[in-house]
Structure formats: C-alpha cells, structure tokens
N, C-alpha and C positions, 0 to 999 in steps of 0.2 A: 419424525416428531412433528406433530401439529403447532405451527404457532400462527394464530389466529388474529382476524384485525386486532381484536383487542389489544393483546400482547405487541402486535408490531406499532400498533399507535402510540403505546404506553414507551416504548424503546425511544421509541424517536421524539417522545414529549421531554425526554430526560435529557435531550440535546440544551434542555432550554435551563439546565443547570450552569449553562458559561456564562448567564449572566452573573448571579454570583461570584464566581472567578473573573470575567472582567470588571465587577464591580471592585475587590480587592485590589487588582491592579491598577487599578485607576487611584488608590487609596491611598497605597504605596507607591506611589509614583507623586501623588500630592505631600506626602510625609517627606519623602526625599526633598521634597523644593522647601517644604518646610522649615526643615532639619537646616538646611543650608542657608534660608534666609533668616533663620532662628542664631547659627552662628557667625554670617554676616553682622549683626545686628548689635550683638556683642561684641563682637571686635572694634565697631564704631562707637558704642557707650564707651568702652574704655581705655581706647585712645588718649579723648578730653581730658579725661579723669586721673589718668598718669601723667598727662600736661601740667593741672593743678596739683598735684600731689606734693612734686619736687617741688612747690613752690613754699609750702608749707613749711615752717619754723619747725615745729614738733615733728617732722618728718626728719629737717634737717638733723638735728638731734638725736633721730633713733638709729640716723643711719652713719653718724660720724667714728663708729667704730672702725678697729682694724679689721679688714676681712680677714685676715690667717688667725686673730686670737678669739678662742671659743665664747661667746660671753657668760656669765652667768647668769639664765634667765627665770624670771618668776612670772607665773601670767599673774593677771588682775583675779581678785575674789571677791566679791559681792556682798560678803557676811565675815566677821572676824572668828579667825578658829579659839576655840577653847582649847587653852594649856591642861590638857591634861594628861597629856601622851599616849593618845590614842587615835586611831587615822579616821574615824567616825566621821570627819568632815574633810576626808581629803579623797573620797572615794574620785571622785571625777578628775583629779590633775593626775597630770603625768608623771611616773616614777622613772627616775634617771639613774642607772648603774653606775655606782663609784669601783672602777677596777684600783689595785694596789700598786703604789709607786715603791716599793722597796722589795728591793732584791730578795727577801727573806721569803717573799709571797708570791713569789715567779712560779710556783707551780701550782699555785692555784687562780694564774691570771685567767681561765676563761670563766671561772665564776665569780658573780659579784662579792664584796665580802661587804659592801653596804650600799645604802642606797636613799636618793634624797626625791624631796618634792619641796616645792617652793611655790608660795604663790606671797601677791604685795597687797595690803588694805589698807586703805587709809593713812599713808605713809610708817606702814609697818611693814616691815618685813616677816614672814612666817615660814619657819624651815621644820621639815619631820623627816629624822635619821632614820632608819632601819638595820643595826648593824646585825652579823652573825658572828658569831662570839662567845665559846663554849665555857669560858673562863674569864666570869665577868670578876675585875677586882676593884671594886670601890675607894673611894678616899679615908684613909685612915687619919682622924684629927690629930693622934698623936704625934703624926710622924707630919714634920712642916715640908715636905716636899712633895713635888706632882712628878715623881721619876718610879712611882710604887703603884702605881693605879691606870684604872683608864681614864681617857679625858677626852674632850674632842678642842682641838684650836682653830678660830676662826681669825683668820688675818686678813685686816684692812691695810691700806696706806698708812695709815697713823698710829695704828694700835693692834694688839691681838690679844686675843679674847680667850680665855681659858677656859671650860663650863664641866663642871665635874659635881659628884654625889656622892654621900657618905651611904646611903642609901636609898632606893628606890623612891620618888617624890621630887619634890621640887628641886630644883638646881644651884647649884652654887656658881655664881660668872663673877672673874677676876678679868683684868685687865692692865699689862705694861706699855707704856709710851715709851720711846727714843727718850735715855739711850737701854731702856728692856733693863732696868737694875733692879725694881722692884712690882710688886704686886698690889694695884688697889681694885675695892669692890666695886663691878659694874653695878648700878644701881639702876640702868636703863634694859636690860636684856635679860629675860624670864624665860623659865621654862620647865618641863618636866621630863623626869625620868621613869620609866617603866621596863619591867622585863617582859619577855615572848617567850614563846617554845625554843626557839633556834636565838636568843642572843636578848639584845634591848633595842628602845626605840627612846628617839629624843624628839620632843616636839620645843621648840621655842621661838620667841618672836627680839628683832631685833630694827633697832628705828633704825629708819631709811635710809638719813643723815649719815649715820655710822656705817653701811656699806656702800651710799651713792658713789664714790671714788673708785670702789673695785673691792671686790672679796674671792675669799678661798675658805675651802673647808677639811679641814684635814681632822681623819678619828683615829688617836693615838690609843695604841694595845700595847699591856704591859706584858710580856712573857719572856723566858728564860733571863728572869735576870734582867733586861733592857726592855727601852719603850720604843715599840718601833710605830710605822706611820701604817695603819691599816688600809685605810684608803684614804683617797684624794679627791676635788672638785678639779685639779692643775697639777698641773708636774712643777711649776715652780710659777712665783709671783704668783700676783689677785687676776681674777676674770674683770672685767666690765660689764656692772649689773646691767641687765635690759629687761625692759618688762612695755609689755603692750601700752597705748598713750589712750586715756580717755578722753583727751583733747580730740587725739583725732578720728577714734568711736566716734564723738557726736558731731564732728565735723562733717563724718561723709555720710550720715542716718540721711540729707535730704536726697541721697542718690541710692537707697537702697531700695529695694523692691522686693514681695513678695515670687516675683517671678524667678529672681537670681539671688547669688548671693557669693558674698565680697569678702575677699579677705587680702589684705596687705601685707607685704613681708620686705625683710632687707634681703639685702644681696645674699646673705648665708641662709635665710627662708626661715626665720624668724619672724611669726604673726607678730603684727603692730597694731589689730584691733583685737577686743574681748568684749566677748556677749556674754549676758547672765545663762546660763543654761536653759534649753526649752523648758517652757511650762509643760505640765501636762495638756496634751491636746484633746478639749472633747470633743468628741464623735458623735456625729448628728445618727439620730434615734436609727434603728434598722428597721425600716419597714417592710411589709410584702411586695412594694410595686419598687422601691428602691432595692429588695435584693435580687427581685427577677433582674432588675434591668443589671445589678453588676454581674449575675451570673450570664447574662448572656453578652456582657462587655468579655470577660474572661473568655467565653466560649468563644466568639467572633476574634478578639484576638488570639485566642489560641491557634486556631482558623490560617488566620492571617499570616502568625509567628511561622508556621507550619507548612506553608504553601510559597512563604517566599523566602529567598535566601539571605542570610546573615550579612549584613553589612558591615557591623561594625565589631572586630574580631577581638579586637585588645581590651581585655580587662582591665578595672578603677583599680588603682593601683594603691591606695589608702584603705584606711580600718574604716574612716567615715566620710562623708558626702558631706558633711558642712563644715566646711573650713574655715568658715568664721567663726568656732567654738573652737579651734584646736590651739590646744594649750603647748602647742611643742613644736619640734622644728618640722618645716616641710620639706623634702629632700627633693629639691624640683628636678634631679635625676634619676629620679623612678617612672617620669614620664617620657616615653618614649620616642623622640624626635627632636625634641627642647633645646634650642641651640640659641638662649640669651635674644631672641626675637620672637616678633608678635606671632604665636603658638595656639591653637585652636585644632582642639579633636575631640570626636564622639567617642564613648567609653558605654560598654556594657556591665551593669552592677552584676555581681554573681548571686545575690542573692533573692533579686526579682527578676530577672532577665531584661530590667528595664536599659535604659539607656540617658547616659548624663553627659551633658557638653562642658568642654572644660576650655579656659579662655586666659591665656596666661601673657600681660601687655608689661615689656620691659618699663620700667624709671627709668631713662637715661639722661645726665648731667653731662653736654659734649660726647665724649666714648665712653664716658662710666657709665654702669650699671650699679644704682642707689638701690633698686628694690625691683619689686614686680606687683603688679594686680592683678589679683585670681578670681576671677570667674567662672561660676558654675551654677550649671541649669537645668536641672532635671526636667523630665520630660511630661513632667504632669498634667499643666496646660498644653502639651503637643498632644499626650496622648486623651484628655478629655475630649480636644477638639476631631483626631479622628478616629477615636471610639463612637461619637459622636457620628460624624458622617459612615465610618464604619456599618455604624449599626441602621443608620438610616439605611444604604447602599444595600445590603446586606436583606433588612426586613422586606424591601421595596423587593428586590431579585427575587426570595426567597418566593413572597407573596405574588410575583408575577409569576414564577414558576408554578406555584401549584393553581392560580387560577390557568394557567395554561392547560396543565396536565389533569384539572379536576374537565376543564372545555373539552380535549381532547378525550379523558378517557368515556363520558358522559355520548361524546359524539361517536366513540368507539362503539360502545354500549348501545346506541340506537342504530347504529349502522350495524351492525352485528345480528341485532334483533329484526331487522329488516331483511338480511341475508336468510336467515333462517325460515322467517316466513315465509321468502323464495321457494326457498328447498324445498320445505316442506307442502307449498302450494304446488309444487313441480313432482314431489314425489307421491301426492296423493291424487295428482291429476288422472292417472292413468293406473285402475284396479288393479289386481293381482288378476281378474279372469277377463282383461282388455280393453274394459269400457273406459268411455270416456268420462269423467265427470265434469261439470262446470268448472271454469276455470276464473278465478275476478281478480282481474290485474288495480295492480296501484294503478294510481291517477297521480302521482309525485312526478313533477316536472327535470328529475334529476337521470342517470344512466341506469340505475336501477331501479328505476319508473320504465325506461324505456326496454328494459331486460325483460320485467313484467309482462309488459304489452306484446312482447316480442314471440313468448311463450303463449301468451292465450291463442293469439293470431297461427303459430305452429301449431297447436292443440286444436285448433278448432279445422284446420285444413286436415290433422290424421283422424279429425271424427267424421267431418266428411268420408274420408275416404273410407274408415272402417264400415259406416250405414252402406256404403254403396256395395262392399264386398258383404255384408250380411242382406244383402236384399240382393246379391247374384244369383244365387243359389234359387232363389225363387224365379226370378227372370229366368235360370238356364232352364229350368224344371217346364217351365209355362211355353219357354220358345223349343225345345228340344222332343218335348212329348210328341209333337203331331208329323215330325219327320222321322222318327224311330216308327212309328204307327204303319208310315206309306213305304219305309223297308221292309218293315216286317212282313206286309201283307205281298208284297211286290215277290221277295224270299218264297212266301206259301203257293203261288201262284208258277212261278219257277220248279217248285220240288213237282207240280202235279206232273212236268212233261220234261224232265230232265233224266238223264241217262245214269247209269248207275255210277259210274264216276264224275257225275255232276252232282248228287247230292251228298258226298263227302264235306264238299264245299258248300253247300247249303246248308248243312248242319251246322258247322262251325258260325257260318254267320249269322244262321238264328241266334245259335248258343253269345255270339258277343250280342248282340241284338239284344236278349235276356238280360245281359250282365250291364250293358245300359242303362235297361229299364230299370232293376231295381238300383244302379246310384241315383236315378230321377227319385226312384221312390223314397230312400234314404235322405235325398237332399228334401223332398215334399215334407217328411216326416218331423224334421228338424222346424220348417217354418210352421210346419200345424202346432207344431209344441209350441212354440213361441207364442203364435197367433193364441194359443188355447192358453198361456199360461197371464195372459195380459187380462182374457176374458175369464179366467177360472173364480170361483164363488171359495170363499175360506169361510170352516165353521171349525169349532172345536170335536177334535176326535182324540181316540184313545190310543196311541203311538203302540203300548203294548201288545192291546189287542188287535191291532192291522198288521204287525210283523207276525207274530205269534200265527194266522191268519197265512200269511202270506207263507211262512215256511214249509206249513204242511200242504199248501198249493205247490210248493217249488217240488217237495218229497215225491209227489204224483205226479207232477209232470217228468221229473228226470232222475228216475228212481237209479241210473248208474250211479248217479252223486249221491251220497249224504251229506244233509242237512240237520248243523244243529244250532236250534235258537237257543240264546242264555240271556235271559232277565235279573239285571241286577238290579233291580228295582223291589224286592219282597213281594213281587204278585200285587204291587200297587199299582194304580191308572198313571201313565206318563200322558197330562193331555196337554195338547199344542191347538194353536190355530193354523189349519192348514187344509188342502186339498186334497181327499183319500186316493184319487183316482190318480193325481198327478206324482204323489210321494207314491204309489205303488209302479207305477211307470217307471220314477227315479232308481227304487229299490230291485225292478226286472232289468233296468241295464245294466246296473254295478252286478247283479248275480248271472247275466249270461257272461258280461267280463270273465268274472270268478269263474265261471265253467271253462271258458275257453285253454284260461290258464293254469287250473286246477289239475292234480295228479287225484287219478283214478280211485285211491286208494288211501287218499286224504280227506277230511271232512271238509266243507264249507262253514263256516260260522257266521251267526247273526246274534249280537251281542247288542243289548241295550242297555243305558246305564244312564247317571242323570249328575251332573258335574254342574254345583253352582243352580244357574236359572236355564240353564241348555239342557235339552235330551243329546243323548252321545250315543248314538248308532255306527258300529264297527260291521265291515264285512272283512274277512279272513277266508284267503284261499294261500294254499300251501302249496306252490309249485315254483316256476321259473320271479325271478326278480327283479325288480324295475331296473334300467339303466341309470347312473348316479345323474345324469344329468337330464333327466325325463319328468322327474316325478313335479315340477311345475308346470309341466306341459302337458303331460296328458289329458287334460282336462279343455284346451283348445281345440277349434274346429279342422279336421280335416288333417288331424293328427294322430295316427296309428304306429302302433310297435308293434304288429304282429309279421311275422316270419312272412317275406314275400311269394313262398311257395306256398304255402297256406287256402288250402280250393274248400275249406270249410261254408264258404260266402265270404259276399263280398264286405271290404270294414273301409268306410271313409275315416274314422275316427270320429261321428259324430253321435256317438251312443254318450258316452263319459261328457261330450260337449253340453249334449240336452240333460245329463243329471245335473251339471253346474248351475243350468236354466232353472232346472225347479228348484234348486238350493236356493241359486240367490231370490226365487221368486218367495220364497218362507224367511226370508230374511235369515238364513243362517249360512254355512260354511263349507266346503269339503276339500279335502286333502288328501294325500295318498303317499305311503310310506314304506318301505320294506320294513318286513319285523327283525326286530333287535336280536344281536346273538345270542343263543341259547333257546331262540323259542323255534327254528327251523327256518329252512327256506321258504320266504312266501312274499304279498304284499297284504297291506289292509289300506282298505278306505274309511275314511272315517268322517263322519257328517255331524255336525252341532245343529242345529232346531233351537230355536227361542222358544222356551214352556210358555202356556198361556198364564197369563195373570191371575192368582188364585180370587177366587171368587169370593163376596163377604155373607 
C-alpha cells in the first residue's frame, strides 16, 4: 500500500490534536482548585453567620421547642387564600399525610385517610383538609348532637373547636372551654366545605392567637353506629405551632447573594426563612451568535464531561436545589456523611449532570445544637467562568491545530509536487530508444535541490559516455580498415607459393578476413545513415504510393516470399513530410527481418492504415516469435536474436537499430509485438509517422 508524504505528513500533523486535550486538562485541573476554593469559601461565610444567628431573639424562639415533640408547622404565604375549598391556591405547599390513630383503621395504616397543608398570613392561620371518605354524613339540625355525623375537632390549650356542615358550603365552628359542659359559636374561624371524587376537602382559616399555644387536628368519621377518630395531626396532646420568622427573612437578606443561597433550620430541620416564590425569569432574547456560542459551550463541555472522569459520585438528594423556598422539613439525614459538624460536599444534579455544593455550619449553644445553616451553590458562575476559558482553550488549540495541519498539509502538497517533478524529470531523462535528453535541475537550496543536481551531473556523465560509444563504431571502422587491408593482401601473396596444406589455412583466414570486413562495413553503414539522416531534405510524399511501390519491388526481388500490401486507406493519398529514400531504407530492413524469420509458406504483409493524425504501417511475418523479454530491445545497437549457428551473414543487430534512426528522424515511433492469440505465430512491427498538415 502506498502511503505518500502527503498522507504521512497529515498522520503526524494530527499529533498536534494533544493540544486540545492538554488544553482540557489544564481546565479541569483549574475547575478542581476552583471547586475547592469555591467550598473553602463557603465554609468561612458561614461560620460568622451561625455566630450571629444564636445570637438572635427570633432564633431563640424558633428553636425553644422540644426536640422529641413534632411541631405543627405552616410555612409563611404571601397572599391570603380564598375560603372556598378548593386548593387553587395551595398548589406550591407541601401535603402532609395524616395516618389513623384508632384501632379500627390498623389495616389500612399504610395509606393516608387524610391529609393537610397549612400555611400563616397575616396572623391567620390557613388549613386545607383532604379527607377519603366514601360515606360522607352530614349534620342533621334536627338531631342536637355531633355523635351522628362527621366533624373534624381542632384542639388548643384552651378550647376545642368543633367545625361541622349540614351541607356542602360554608362551616359551622363551635367551641367548649374548661370545664367542656357546653357549646358556643366560634365567631372567629371560617371556612368551607366541599365534596371530591374520593371523599371532601375543608379549607379554613383560623387566628393565630387561638393556635399560638399548641394545636391538633383530628377528623372524626361516623360509621357503624360510632364516631371514631379518622386521622390525626398527634397521637395525643397539641403540637407547638412553628412557622418560618419574617423577622429573620429580613434580617439576613444583607448576607444573601445571588451566588448562594441560605436557608435556616432548627435542630429537627425545620426552615426558619420563607421566600415569596420565584418570579417568572426572563430570558435574554436568543440570538444567532448567542446560540452558536451555547452550542458550542455544550459541545466543548460535553467534550470535557467525556474525556475526564466523574468526581463527584453521589447524587442531590432532594426534589429541589433551593432550599430557601422549602416549605417542609429537611431531613439532614439524607446527606451522606453529616455527623452534627461543619459538613461540605459536591453533589451531582440528575437532571443536568451539573454539579451543586452543599455547606451545612452547626448553631451550636455550648454542646447544643440550636439549628444549622445551609448553604448551597450551584455551579453556574463556576461553570460560566470555565466554559469560558474552556472555550477559549479549546478555540485557541483547535485553530492552532488546523493552522498546523493546513501549514503542513500545504507543505506536504508542494513537497510532494516537487517529488514528482523529480520523477518525472528522471524518468523522461533517458528515451525509450537511449538517448539522452536535457536534463534542468532545481536551483532550490534544499536536499531535493541537491538530488536534482545530482542527476543532471549522473545524466550528463552516461551522455558522455553514450556519444563516445556511438562514435566507436566509426573510430573502430576508420582505425581497423587499413590493417585488415595489409592481412588481406599479405594472405593473397602467401596462397601464390604455399603448399597444398598451406592453403586450407589460407582460406579460412581469408574467409575471417571477409567476415571482418563486412562488420566494418555494417558498422560504416550504420554511421552513414546517421551522418545521412542529419543531412537528409524532407518534402511531402505519398506514404501509399511508396509502399504499394515498394512491394511489388520486394515480389521481384524475392519471388520465394510472398508479399502482400493492404491499404486501409480507400485508395486515398496517406501524405507525410519525410524522406523517400530514407523511409524506403527503413521499410528494406524491417522486410529482410521479415524474410529471415518468415516461414516459406506464409505471406509477408504490408499493412497501412491511418489512426487519428499518424499513418500506421504494420509489417507481419508469420514464423518464429519474439522472446517476452526482447521486444524493447530489439531495436538497440548491437542487439541480435538470431540462432548463433546461423551462416546466412553476418547480423550485428544494427539493421532494426538504423530503422529506429529513421523513425525517430520523421518524428514518429516503432515497436515490435508478437501477434495476439488466434491470429498465428508471428511478430509485427509497427511504425506511427506524423501525416502532414492538411493544406488550405
């Protein structure tokens, strides 16, 4: 498999892809110090802050409860609900499961049989029942007792509160004091009754005053005959109300931040602040250059997520991340290491794969633990800032890579195209029939400058050497003539007075004598054609009519052969610019070839034909067939395939040499082929001519 600079320089440009990847690591490795100075940071904001906290009155207060007794709590509401018993405005507080205190219901304690919410405005109190209850039985006026219906009783310190309906609508509220003999109308506590699919709902409100001591809520169901206790708020006695301090909401607003975000709690994890619920947040307009850039924050960290490993394993262990909106208890035993000390860990949200710090700094009064402050930070500003350099890191590597790999592959690409022109000036240095051509090396100061130079300077030492072996031939011819001459005659002179077994040996060395002379003659023959084809005169002749010409010359002369000419031309003029004398020269050495190898009994053929702007002259002899690895040779000086027993005459191989001569001297071609299977055994030669230029 070829793989070429280009290819190998493009491999090795993509080395320059680690920046990238050290860019990340360098990123993630700044996030980590972040992360850590992010929760240092926090642990020392609220330190302070639980110092002053304990010190607060309204703290004191919130946290003077028993810790073993459950309180009953209502967060703060921002808007006063509407009596009219339906939860339209209780969508955001929390529902609290009243399971059943009476034996009767033991088997259906794991489901709720009612259920409350509570929230306090404006020193009211506001509660909404939910009971299930398939057998609602209303207050009958007739009959002066509450042992026939359902009712729910709410019991304070002082009083209990009876809230019952003859039917669906407003409420009816009674209330007994110590010592509970009789029944007067509450004229302070409202509310409504409505039915559901599965039972009723009681929404009403009740001052502040009248539960600040402690309450309970019990929903009496009247069935078989008796009234029993459906469910409960207590198994017995009032809870101690607690409900978030707006005192101390605005006390600690000048410590809050949009960075973090606070929330208080008692020791049982009880929020002691209340925020109005978010606004709706607007969202700055989405543009085209603002959603490139977040698709490519996503993309780069996706990148990032992807490439480096999870740090922080353990999942947010709540429904929500702002804890200063949570209207219900915190169970600070869902966080995982928390042992009543200053408690700090990174958490993974499941639902963005983001990551939130969480900061949990005891109250403590001597060895008591009063409450805690929670802190938590989501990683928004952590991850803006390195998105941020991310993305710079990231763009910067990205954009040094491809101008790396656009440098390299560009340098590949002219390095490659310089190769080539090597090759290619290397492979057309030296013709198909030996010559040398000019050779123009780069002049570039580089090793492939010096490769250049290195060939021309080789190239020019084998054309040396070739001129000297094309002009041997004539030197041996010029030096060799006049000492063959002075044997010869020295031989003639010997045979007049030699014995008759003296001229046995005289003949023979006449006869090499002879065999001498004519390779002089053959080698003379060869330089005259040169010498003659440098001096020869080119005019237009008619290709057709000189072969056609020539074959019935060949038919005369070597009437054992036949010869047959074919013109594929339609008897039209094939005219060229060329030398008659010399192209008929060319055409008597390709045809005594043919003869030597031709079978007795097979034709010769002279074939002309016109392909394109060339005339195409084919000679076809039917006998013995080229060796596979000859047929680009034959055509070289001093290169013979005939049988070395062969006493026909002598063959230097330079018959086929001097047809190349006139070829290349007409500017065309010749080649030599065996013919294809199915047409017989034989060779053909085949010669291209450039046609003249039609005339206007």
């Amino acid at each position: 498999m070829k793989f070429s600079l280009i290819k190998q320089l493009l491999v090795i440009s993509f080395c320059t892809l680690i920046l990238p990847w050290t860019g990340c690591q360098y990123v993630q490795e700044m996030e980590t110090l972040i992360r850590q100075q992010q929760s240092n940071t926090l642990v020392t904001f609220t330190k302070p802050l639980a110092e002053n906290i304990k010190t607060q009155a309204v703290f004191k207060d919130k946290t003077s409860t028993n810790e073993h007794t459950m309180p009953f709590f209502a967060p703060l509401a921002f808007a006063p609900a509407i009596l009219d018993g339906y939860d339209n405005e209780w969508v955001t507080f929390t529902t609290h499961p009243l399971l059943s205190t009476d034996s009767s219901f033991s088997a259906d304690q794991n489901n709720a049989h009612a259920t409350l919410k509570t929230q306090l405005f404006n020193q009211e109190l506001f509660l909404f029942l939910d009971v299930t209850d398939t057998d609602i039985r209303y207050y009958d006026p007739t009959k002066a007792t509450l042992k026939t219906h359902d009712w729910i009783k709410i019991i304070t310190p002082g009083k209990n509160y009876f809230v019952f309906t003859s039917a669906p609508g407003d409420v009816r509220v009674f209330y007994s004091a110590p010592p509970f003999t009789q029944l007067t109308l509450a004229q302070n506590i409202k509310g409504s009754w409505q039915e559901n699919d599965h039972g009723y709902q009681v929404e009403m409100s009740i001052p502040l005053s009248a539960a600040q001591e402690g309450i309970r809520v019990d929903i009496k169901d009247h069935r078989q005959g008796k009234t029993l206790t459906l469910a409960s708020t207590a198994n017995t006695g009032t809870q101690p109300l607690l409900s978030p301090s707006a005192q101390l909401t605005e006390w600690i607003q000048p410590f809050e931040s949009q960075q973090w975000d606070l929330q208080i709690v008692n020791e049982q994890g009880w929020p002691l602040l209340s925020r109005p619920p978010a606004d709706t947040i607007s969202l700055p307009l989405v543009t085209r250059d603002n959603l490139d850039k977040l698709i490519l924050n996503r993309l780069y960290r996706f990148f990032l997520d992807a490439t480096l490993p999870t740090k922080y394993a353990q999942q947010w262990p709540m429904a929500s991340t702002r804890l200063s909106m949570v209207n219900e208890r915190i169970d600070l035993s869902r966080f995982v290491g928390f042992k009543n000390q200053t408690f700090q860990q990174w958490y993974t949200l499941n639902e963005s794969n983001q990551s939130i710090l969480l900061v949990i700094q005891p109250i403590k009064d001597a060895n008591n633990v009063l409450g805690y402050v929670i802190a938590t930070q989501k990683e928004n500003a952590l991850l803006s800032f390195t998105n941020t350099a991310l993305r710079r890191v990231m763009n910067l590597s990205l954009l040094a890579s491809m101008v790396v790999v656009s440098v390299l592959l560009g340098y590949a690409i002219w390095l490659s195209l310089r190769v080539r022109k090597l090759k290619h000036k290397a492979e057309t240095a030296i013709s198909p029939d030996g010559s040398i051509t000019p050779f123009q090396p780069s002049q570039a100061a580089d090793e492939l400058g010096e490769l250049g130079r290195s060939y021309a300077q080789l190239l020019l030492r084998v054309k040396h050497y070739n001129d000297y072996l094309q002009s041997l031939t004539h030197k041996l011819a010029h030096e060799i003539r006049t000492p063959l001459a002075i044997v010869k005659s020295s031989l003639e002179m010997l045979a007049t007075t030699a014995t008759e077994n003296q001229q046995d040996y005289i003949q023979r060395a006449l006869q090499g004598n002879q065999r001498l002379g004519n390779i002089l003659n053959a080698m003379s023959e060869s330089t005259q054609v040169e010498q003659l084809v440098q001096k020869a005169d080119f005019h237009t002749l008619d290709l057709n009519l000189l072969l056609q010409h020539l074959a019935e010359a060949y038919q005369q002369a070597y009437p054992e052969h036949h010869f047959e000419f074919i013109a594929k031309t339609n008897q039209q003029p094939v005219t060229l610019s060329g030398n008659p004398d010399l192209l008929a020269q060319m055409i008597d050495k390709l045809v005594d070839n043919a003869r030597d190898f031709s079978r007795g009994d097979s034709p010769i053929q002279l074939i002309l034909d016109t392909q394109a702007h060339h005339a195409l002259i084919k000679i076809i002899n039917y006998g013995s067939a080229l060796p596979e690895d000859m047929s680009s040779q034959v055509f070289d000086s001093l290169i013979s395939i005939r049988e070395k027993n062969n006493q026909q005459g002598t063959h230097l191989g330079l018959g086929l040499y001097i047809v190349r001569l006139i070829t290349k001297a007409h500017h065309g071609t010749v080649t030599a082929y065996n013919l294809p299977e199915g047409k017989g055994e034989g060779v053909c030669f085949e010669i291209q001519l450039p046609l003249a230029a039609p005339t206007r």
